[in-house]
N, C-alpha and C positions, 0 to 999 in steps of 0.2 A: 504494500500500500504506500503511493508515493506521501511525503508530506507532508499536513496540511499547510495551506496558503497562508493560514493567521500565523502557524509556526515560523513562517520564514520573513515573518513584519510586511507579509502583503493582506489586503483586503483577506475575509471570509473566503474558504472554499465553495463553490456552488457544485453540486452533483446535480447533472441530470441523468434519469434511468427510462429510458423507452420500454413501453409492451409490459408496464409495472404490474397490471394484473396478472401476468403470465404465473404458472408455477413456480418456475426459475425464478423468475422475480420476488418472489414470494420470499425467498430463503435471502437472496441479497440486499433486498431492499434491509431487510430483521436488522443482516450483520453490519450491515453500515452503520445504521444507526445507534448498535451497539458499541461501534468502535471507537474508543475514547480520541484517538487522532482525527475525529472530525468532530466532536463536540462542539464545535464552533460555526460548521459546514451549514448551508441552507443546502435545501435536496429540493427537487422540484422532478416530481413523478408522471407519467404519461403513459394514457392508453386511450382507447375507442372509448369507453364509458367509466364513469367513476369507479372506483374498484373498490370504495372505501379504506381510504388511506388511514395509514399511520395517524394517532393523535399525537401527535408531538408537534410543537409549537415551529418547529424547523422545517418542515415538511409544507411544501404546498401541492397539489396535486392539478393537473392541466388534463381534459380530455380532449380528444380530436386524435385527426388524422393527421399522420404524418406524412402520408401522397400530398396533404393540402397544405402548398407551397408557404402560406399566408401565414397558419398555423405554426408551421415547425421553425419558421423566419423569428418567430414570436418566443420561442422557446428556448433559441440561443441568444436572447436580448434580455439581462446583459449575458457576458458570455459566462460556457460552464467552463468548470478548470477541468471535472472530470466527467465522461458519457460514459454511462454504461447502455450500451445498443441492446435490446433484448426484443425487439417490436419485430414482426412476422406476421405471416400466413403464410402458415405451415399444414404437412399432412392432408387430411382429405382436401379440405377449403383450398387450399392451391391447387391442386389436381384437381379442381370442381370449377376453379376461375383463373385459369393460367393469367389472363389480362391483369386481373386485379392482385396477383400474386407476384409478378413481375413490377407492377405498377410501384407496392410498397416494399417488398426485397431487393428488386435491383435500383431500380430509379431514386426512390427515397433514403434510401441508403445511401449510396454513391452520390447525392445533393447534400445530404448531412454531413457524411465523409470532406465534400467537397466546401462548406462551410466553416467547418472545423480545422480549417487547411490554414487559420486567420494568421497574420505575421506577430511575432513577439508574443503572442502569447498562447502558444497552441495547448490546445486539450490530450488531456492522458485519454485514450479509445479503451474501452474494453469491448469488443463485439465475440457476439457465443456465435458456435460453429456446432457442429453435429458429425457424429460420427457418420451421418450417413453421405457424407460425400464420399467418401471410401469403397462402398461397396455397394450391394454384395459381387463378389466375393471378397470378404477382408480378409488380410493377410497375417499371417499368427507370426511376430506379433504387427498389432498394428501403429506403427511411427507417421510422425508429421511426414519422412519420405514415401509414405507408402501411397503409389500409384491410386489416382482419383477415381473412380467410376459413378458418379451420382446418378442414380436411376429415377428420382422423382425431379420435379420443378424445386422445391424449396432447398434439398441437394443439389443441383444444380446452381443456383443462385447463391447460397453460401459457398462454394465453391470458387465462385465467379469473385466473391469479396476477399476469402482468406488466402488462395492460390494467386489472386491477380490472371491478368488474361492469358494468352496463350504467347509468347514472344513478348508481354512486357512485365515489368518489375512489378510484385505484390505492394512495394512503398513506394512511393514519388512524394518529396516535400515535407515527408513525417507522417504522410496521410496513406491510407491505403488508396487505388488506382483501380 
């Protein structure tokens, strides 16, 4: 866990966490809060619909979508120091709406990425990935080298973020690409 901001005589940390209702979310949003090196941090949560956030006085919660430009413009003002990426359409729901799966996996992604890219004072990224860009068939054992196959859209698309394209760099400018 890098730092906090106040620790180093700058402003509050601000965290934001995409897709906060998610399960995953669920466990992260807890530990952060828990973690005496943000005691200071404002968190500012996001998903489709209220998820009924955290009471704690540090916490704000934002709902919306993050496909909508307007929205997610809104979310890094002011900016975060740290993103936790956790927003998807995943599973059936992508395979049920490839458009609106690509829409917010690659596009809205890759625009946040590409937001976050700001000079002098770039954001720590955490974005979740999935084992299933990998397979089937995974390779025993299974390493960060081990050969991609993503059989569904949302494997695919995480793929597409944490590999980077095919012939260019996974990083450009501190950002993923």
């Amino acid at each position: 866990m890098p730092q906090a901001s106040a620790e180093r005589g700058e402003s509050p940390t601000r965290v934001l966490v995409t897709g906060a209702g998610g399960y995953l979310a669920s466990f992260v949003v807890r530990e952060l809060l828990a973690d005496s090196r943000l005691a200071g941090a404002s968190f500012v949560l996001t998903d489709l619909t209220d998820v009924g956030a955290p009471h704690d006085p540090r916490v704000r919660f934002a709902a919306g979508d993050l496909a909508d430009e307007e929205f997610a413009a809104g979310l890094l003002d002011p900016a975060s120091d740290i993103v936790i990426h956790l927003a998807g359409v995943l599973g059936g729901a992508a395979e049920a709406d490839y458009d609106l799966a690509r829409r917010v996996n690659v596009d809205a992604t890759l625009r946040l990425f590409e937001w976050l890219r700001r000079p002098g004072r770039p954001a720590r990224v955490v974005y979740a990935s999935s084992i299933a860009v990998f397979g089937p068939p995974l390779s025993d054992p299974c390493v960060d080298d081990s050969p991609a196959h993503p059989g569904t859209p949302p494997a695919h698309h995480r793929r597409v973020h944490v590999r980077g394209r095919p012939g260019r760099g996974a990083r450009r400018g501190g950002a993923l690409a």
